[in-house]
C-alpha positions as CSV (number, residue, x, y, z in Angstrom):
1,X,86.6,-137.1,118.5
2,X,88.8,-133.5,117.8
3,X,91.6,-135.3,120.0
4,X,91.8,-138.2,117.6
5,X,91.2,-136.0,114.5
6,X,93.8,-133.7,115.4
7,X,96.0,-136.8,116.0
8,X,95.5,-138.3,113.1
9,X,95.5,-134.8,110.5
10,X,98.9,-133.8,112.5
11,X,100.4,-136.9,111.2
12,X,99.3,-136.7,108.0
13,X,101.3,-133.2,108.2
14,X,104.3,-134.4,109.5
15,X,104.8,-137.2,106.6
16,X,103.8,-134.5,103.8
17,X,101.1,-136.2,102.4
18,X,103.3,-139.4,101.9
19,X,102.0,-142.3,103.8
20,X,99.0,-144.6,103.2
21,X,96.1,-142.3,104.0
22,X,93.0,-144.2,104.2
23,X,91.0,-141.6,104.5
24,X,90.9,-137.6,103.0
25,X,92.9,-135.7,105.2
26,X,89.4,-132.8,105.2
27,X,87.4,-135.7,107.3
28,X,89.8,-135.0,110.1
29,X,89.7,-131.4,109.5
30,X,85.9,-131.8,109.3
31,X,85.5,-134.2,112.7
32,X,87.9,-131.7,114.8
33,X,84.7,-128.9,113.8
34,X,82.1,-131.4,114.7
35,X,83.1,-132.3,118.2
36,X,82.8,-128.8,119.8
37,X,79.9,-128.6,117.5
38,X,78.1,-131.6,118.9
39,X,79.1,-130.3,122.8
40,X,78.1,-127.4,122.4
41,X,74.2,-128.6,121.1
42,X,73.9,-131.4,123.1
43,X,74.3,-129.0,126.7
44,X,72.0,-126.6,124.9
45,X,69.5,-129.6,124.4
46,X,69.8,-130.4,128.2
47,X,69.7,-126.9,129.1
48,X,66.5,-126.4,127.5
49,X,64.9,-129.5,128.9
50,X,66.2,-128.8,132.3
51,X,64.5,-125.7,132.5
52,X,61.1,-126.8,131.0
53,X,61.2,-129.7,133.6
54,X,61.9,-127.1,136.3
55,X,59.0,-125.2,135.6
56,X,56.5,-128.3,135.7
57,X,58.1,-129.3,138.6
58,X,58.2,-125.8,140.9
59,X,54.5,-125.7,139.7
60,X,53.8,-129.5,141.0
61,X,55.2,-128.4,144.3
62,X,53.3,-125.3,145.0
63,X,50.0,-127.3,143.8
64,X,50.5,-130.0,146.6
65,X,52.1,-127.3,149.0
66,X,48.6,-125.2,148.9
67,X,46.5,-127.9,148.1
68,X,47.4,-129.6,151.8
69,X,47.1,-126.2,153.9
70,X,43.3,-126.2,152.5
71,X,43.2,-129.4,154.1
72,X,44.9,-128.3,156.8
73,X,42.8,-125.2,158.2
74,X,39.1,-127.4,156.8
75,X,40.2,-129.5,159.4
76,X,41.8,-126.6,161.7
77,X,38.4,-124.7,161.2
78,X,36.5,-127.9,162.1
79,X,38.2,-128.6,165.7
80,X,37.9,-124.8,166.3
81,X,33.8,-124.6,166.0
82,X,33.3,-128.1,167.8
83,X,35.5,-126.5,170.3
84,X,33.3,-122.7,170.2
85,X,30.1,-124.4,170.9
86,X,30.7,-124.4,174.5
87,X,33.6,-121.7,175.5
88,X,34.9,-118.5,173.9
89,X,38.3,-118.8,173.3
90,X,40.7,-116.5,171.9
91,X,41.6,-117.3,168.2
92,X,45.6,-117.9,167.8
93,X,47.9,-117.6,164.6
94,X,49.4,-120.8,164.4
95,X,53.3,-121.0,163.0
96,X,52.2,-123.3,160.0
97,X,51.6,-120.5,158.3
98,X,55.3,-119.2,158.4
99,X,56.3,-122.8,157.8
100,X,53.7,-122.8,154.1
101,X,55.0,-119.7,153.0
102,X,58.9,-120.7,153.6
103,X,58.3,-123.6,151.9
104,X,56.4,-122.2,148.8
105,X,59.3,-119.4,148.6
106,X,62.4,-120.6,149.5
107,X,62.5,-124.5,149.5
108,X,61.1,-124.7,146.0
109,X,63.8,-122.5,144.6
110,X,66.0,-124.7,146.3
111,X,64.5,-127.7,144.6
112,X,64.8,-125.6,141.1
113,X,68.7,-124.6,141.9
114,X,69.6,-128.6,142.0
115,X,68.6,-128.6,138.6
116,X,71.9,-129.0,137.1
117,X,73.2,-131.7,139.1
118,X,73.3,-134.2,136.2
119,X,76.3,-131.5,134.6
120,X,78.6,-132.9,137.5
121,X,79.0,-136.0,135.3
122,X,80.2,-134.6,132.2
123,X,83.7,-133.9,133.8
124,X,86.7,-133.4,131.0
125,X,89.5,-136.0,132.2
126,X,92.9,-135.7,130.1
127,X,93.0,-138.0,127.8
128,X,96.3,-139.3,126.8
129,X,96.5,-140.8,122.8
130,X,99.2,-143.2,122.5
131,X,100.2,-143.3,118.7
132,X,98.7,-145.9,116.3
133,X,101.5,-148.3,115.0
């Protein structure tokens, strides 16, 4: 829109205000204002909605994440006095624990740091404006 506004004001200029102008040369003026305008709220608008999004999701995660180690060690803890009836074995620290907390720190931030993936579309390509005879 300010590319076509700024097309259309600069020829207005360059006749002097002679030729057929359909339209007040302060709409142009007015639209090249409103474009940057309108970019600038609408990546706000998806900022804001990213985030909140984020949040709900990170807190989703970590809800499933803890939520299946408690099933995890009821059914560890299970085995282990089934198994204690009859022998005494030595209790062992099992790596799933280093695997629950790498996942509840660092993959979830991972997860939240792909939030903006959906900017990658809203590339500028030149456009070129071929004039309007």
């Amino acid at each position: 829109m300010t590319a076509f506004s700024c097309l259309i004001a600069s020829r207005y200029l360059e006749d002097n205000g002679q030729g057929r102008a359909l339209v007040s040369p302060w709409v142009w003026i007015v639209g090249m204002s409103i474009g940057p305008l309108l970019a600038s709220v609408s990546l706000q608008w998806y900022s804001y909605y990213a985030t909140i999004i984020l949040y709900r999701v990170e807190a989703l995660l970590v809800e499933l994440i803890l939520e299946h180690s408690l099933r995890i060690r009821l059914q560890a803890e299970v085995d282990d006095s089934k198994n204690d009836a009859g022998s005494s074995a030595k209790p062992t620290t099992s790596p799933l624990v280093g695997k629950i907390n790498t996942l509840i720190t660092v993959d979830i931030s991972n997860v939240g740091e792909a939030r903006d993936f959906l900017i990658l579309g809203k590339s500028r390509l030149p456009l070129s404006i071929y004039p309007l005879t």
